[in-house]
C-alpha positions as a Markdown table, in Angstrom:
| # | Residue | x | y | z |
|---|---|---|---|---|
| 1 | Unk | 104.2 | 171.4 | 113.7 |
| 2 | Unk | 103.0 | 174.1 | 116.2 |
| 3 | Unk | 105.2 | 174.6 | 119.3 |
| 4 | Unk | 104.9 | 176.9 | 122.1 |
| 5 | Unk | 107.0 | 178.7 | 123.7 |
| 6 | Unk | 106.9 | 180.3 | 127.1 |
| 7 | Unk | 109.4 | 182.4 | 128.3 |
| 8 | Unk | 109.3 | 185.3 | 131.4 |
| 9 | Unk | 109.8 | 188.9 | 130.5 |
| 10 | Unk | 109.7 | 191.5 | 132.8 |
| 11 | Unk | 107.7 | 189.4 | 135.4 |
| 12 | Unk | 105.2 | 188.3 | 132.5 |
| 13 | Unk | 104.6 | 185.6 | 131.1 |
| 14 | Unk | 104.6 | 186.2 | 127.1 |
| 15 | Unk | 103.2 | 182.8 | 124.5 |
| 16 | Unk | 104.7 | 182.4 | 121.2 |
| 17 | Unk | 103.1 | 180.1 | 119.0 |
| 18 | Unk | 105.1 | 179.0 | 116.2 |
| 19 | Unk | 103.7 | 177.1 | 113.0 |
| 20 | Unk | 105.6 | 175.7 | 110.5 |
| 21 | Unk | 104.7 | 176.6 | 106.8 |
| 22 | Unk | 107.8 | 175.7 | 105.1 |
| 23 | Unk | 111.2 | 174.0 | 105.7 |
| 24 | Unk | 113.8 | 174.4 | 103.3 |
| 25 | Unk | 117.2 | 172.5 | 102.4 |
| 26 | Unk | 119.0 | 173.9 | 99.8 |
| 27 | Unk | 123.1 | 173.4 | 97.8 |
| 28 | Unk | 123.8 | 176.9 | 97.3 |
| 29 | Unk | 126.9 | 179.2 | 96.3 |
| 30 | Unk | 127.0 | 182.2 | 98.5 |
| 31 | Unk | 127.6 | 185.0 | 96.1 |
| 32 | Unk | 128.3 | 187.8 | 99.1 |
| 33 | Unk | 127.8 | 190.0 | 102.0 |
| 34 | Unk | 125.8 | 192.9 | 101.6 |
| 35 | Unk | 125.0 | 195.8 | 104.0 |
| 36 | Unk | 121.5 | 196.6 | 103.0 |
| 37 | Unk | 120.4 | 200.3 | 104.5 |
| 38 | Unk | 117.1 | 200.7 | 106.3 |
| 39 | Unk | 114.4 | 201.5 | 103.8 |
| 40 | Unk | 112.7 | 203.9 | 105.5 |
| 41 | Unk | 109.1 | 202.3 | 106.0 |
| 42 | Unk | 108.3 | 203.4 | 109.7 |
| 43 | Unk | 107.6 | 206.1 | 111.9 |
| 44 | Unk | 110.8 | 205.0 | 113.8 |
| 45 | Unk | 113.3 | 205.1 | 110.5 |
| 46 | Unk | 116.4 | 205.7 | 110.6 |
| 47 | Unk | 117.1 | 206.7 | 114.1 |
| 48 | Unk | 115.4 | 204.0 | 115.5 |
| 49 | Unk | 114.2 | 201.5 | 113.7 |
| 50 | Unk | 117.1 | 198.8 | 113.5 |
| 51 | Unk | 116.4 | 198.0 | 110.1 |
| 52 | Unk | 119.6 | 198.2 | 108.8 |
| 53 | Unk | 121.7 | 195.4 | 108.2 |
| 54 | Unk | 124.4 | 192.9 | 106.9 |
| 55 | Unk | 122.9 | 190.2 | 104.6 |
| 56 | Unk | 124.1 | 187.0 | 103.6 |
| 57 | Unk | 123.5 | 186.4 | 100.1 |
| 58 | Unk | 122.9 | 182.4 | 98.9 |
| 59 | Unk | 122.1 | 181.5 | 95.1 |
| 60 | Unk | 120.2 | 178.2 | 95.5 |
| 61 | Unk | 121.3 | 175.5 | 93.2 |
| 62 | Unk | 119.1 | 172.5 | 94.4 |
| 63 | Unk | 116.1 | 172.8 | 96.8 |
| 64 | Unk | 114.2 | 169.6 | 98.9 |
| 65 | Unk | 110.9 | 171.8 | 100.3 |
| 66 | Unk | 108.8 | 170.0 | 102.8 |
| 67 | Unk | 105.4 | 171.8 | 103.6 |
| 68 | Unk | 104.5 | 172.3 | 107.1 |
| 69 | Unk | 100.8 | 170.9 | 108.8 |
| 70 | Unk | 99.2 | 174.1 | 108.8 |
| 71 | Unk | 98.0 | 175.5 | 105.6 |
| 72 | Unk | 96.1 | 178.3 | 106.9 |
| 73 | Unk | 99.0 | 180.8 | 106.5 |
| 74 | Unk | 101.0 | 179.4 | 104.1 |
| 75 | Unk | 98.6 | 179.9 | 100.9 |
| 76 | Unk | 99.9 | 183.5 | 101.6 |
| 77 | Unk | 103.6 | 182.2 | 100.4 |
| 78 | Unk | 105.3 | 181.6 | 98.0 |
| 79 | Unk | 108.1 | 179.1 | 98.3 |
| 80 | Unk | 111.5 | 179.4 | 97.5 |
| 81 | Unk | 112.2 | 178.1 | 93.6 |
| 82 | Unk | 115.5 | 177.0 | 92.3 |
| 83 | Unk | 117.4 | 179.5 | 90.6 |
| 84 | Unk | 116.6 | 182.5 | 92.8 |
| 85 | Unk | 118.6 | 184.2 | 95.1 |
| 86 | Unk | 118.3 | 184.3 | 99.0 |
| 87 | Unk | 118.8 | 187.1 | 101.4 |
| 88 | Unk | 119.9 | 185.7 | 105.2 |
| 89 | Unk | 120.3 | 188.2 | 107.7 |
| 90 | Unk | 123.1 | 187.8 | 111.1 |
| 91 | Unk | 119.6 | 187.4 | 113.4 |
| 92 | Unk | 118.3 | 184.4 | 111.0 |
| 93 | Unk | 121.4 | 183.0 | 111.5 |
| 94 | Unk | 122.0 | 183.0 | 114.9 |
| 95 | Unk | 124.6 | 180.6 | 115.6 |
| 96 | Unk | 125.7 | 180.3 | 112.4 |
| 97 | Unk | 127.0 | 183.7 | 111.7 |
| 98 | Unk | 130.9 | 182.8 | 112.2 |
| 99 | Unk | 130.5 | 180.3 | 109.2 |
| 100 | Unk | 128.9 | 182.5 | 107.1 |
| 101 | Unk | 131.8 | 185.3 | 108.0 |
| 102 | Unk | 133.9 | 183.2 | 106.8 |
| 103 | Unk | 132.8 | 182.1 | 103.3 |
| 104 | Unk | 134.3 | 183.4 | 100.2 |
| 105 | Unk | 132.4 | 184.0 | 97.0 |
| 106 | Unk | 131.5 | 181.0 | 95.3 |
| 107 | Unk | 131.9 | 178.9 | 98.1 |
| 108 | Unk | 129.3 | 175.7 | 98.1 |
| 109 | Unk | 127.1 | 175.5 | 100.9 |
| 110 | Unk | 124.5 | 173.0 | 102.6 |
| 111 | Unk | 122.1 | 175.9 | 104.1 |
| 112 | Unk | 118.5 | 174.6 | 105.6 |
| 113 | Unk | 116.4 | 177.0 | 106.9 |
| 114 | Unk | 112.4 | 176.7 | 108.5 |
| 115 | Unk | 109.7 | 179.4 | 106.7 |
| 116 | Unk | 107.7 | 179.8 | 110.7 |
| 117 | Unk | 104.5 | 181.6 | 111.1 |
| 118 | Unk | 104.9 | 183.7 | 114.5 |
| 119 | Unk | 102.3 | 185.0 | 116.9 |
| 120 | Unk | 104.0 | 186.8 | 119.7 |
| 121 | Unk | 101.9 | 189.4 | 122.1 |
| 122 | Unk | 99.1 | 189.5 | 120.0 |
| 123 | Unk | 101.7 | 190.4 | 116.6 |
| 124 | Unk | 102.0 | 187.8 | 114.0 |
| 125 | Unk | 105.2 | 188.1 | 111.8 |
| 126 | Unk | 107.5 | 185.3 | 109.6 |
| 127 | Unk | 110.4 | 183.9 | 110.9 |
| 128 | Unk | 113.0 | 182.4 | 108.9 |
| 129 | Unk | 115.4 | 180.8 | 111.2 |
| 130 | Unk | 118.4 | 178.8 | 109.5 |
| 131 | Unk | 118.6 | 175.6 | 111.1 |
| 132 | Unk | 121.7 | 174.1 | 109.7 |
| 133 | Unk | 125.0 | 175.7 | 107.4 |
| 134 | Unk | 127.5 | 173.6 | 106.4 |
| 135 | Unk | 130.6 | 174.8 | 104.2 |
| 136 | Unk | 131.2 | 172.0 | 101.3 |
């Protein structure tokens, strides 16, 4: 799927193309809420950066993966696996942030999420928006 997206900044107009390389949909138990400091990898850490921040921490029990229609970038991923652990931060969550506030460790979860390939003002970058988190 490739959308895109136009949207008026400043009196510019500023194209996002968005691919899909993955969409997840996974029964988890959130384990916790983590601050997790800035690491220190740019020119603009600490002061600056915005690195720093609270993640939401997922163990997935059971995983559906659906591959997107463009394999160009995604033989650069690795998919999510069964088993492993998965780091969500507030921005990924967007609207979903008061649910996740609000879970308790061990607390089953629905969580879906899309794996998007990004290409913003020349930058590429992943996204990895959550779509869909239900409390069970």
């Amino acid at each position: 799927i490739k959308l895109i997206y136009k949207s008026t900044i400043m009196s510019e107009e500023v194209q996002e193309l968005r691919e899909l390389l993955y969409a997840y949909k996974a029964k988890s138990s959130f384990k916790e809420m983590r601050h997790q400091p800035c690491m220190h990898k740019t020119a603009a850490c600490p002061d600056s950066c915005s690195h720093a921040r609270d993640v939401y921490i997922f163990h997935i029990n059971s995983l559906e993966v659906t591959e997107g229609e463009s394999p160009d970038h995604a033989k650069f991923v690795t998919p999510v696996k069964e088993g492993t652990d998965i780091r969500v931060g507030a921005d990924e969550l967007g609207d979903f942030v008061g649910i996740a506030k609000d879970l308790s460790s061990d607390d089953k979860v629905e969580i879906a999420w899309n794996h998007d390939y990004v290409t913003k003002a020349g930058c590429s970058m992943p996204q990895r928006p959550v779509v869909s988190l239900i409390k069970l």
